[in-house]
C-alpha positions as CSV (number, residue, x, y, z in Angstrom):
1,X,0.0,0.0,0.0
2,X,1.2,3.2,-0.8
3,X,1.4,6.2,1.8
4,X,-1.2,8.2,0.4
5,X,-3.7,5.6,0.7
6,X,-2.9,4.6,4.2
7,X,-3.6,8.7,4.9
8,X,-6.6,8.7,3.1
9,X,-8.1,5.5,5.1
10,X,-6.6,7.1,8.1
11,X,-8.5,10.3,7.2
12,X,-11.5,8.6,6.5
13,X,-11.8,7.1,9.6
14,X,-11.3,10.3,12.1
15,X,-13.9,11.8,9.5
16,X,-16.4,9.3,10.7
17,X,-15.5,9.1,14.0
18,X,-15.1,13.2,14.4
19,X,-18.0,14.2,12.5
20,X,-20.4,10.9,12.7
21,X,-20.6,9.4,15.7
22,X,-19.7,12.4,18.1
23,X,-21.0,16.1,17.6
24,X,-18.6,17.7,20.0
25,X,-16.3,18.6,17.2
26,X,-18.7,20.3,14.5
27,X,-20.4,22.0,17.7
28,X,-16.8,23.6,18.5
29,X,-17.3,22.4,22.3
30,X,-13.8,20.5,21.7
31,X,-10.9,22.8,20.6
32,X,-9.2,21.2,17.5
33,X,-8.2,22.3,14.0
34,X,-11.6,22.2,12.6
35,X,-12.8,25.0,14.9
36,X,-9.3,26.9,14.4
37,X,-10.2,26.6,10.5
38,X,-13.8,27.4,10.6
39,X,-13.3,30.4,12.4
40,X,-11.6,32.6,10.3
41,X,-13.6,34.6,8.0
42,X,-11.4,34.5,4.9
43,X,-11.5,31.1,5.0
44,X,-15.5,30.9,5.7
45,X,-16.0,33.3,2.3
46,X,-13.2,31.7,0.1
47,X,-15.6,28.0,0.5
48,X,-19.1,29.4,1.3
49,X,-20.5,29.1,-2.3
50,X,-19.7,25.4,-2.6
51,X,-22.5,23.1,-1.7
52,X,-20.5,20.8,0.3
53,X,-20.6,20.5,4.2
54,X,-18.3,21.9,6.1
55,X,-17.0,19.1,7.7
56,X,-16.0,17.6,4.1
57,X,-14.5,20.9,2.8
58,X,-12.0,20.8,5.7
59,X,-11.3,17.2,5.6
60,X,-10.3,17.7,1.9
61,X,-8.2,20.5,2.6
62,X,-6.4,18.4,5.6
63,X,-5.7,15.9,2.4
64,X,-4.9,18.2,0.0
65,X,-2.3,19.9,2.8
66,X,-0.8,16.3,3.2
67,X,-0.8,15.5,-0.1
68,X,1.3,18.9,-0.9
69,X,3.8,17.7,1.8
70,X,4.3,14.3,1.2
71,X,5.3,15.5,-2.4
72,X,7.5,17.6,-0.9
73,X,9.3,15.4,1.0
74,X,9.9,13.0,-1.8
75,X,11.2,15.3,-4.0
76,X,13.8,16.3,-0.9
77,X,14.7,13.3,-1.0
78,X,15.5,12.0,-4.5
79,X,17.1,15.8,-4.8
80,X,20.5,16.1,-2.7
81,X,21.2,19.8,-4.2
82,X,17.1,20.9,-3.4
83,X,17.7,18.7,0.4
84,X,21.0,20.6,0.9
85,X,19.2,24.0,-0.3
86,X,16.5,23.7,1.6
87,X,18.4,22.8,5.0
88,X,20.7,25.7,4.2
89,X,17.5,28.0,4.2
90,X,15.5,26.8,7.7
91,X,19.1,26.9,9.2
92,X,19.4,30.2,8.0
93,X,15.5,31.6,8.8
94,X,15.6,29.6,12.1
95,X,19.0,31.1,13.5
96,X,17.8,34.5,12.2
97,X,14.9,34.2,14.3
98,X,17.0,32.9,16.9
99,X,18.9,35.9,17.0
100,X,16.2,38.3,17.2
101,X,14.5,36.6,20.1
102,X,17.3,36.7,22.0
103,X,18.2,40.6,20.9
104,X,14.7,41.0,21.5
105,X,14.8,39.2,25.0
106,X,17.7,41.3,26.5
107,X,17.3,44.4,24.9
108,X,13.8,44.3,27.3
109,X,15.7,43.2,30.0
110,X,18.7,46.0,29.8
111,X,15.4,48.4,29.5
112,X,14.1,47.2,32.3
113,X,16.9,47.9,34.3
114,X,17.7,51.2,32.8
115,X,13.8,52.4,34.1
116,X,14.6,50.3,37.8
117,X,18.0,53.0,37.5
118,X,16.5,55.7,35.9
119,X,13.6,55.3,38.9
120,X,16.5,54.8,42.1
121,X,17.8,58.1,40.6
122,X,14.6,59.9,40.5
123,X,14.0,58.9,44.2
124,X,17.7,60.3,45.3
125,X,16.9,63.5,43.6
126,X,13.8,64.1,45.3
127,X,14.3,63.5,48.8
128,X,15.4,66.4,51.1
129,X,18.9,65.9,52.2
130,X,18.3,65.4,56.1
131,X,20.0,68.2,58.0
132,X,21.7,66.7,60.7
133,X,21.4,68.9,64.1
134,X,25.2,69.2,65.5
135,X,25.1,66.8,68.3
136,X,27.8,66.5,70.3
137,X,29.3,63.9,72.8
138,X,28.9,65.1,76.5
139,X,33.0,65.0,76.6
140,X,33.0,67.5,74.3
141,X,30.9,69.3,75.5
142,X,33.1,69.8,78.6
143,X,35.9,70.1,76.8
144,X,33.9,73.6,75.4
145,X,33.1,74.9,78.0
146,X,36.4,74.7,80.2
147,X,37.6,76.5,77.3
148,X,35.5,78.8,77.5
149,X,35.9,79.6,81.0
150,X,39.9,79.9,80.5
């Protein structure tokens, strides 16, 4: 048997099951990808004028999306030079992204702690400097006033 017919049994069989025998998917009270792709409304427009169910229209797009795929992975690999070019490419994209999440990550952090500085500073410029009365020890003290007296 070849893979695509093993997926389309496969797909067959959660379309029964999913759509069939239980409602909780087409009612949306279960999160899953049908919901996800029923709710968006340039989806709903692009399909509304066919007359097929909406279960149907989504499990033939779920094929169609798999089909797409599996021809692209056997085209990677029968073609080194299209394999090597593509795994040059998502190295590429994925440590470019890479890069900016972690650019993105400290540059919020350093912020952060620029306003936590930028707020310590604030709070030393605004309080009064606290005058300090001249106390002095009672030795002192003596010590003034016998010269004083002299």
């Amino acid at each position: 048997m070849n893979p695509l017919q093993i997926y389309f049994m496969w797909l067959a069989g959660y379309g029964f099951l999913q759509f069939v025998c239980t409602s909780k998917v087409a009612d949306f009270t279960l999160d899953s990808s049908y919901r996800t792709f029923c709710s968006s409304p340039e989806q709903r427009k692009s399909v509304e004028f066919i007359p097929i169910p909406m279960p149907l229209i989504f499990l033939g797009a779920h094929f169609i999306y798999y089909f797409v795929l599996h021809c692209w992975a056997v085209l990677l690999f029968h073609c080194r030079w299209l394999n090597l070019l593509a795994c040059l490419i998502w190295c590429t994209v994925s440590f470019f992204q890479g890069a900016n999440y972690y650019m993105d990550y400290f540059s919020k952090k350093y912020e952060v702690q620029l306003a936590k500085l930028s707020q310590l500073q604030e709070e030393v410029v605004s309080t009064p400097t606290l005058k300090v009365a001249k106390q002095t020890s009672p030795s002192i003290e003596k010590e003034s006033d016998t010269k004083k007296t002299q």
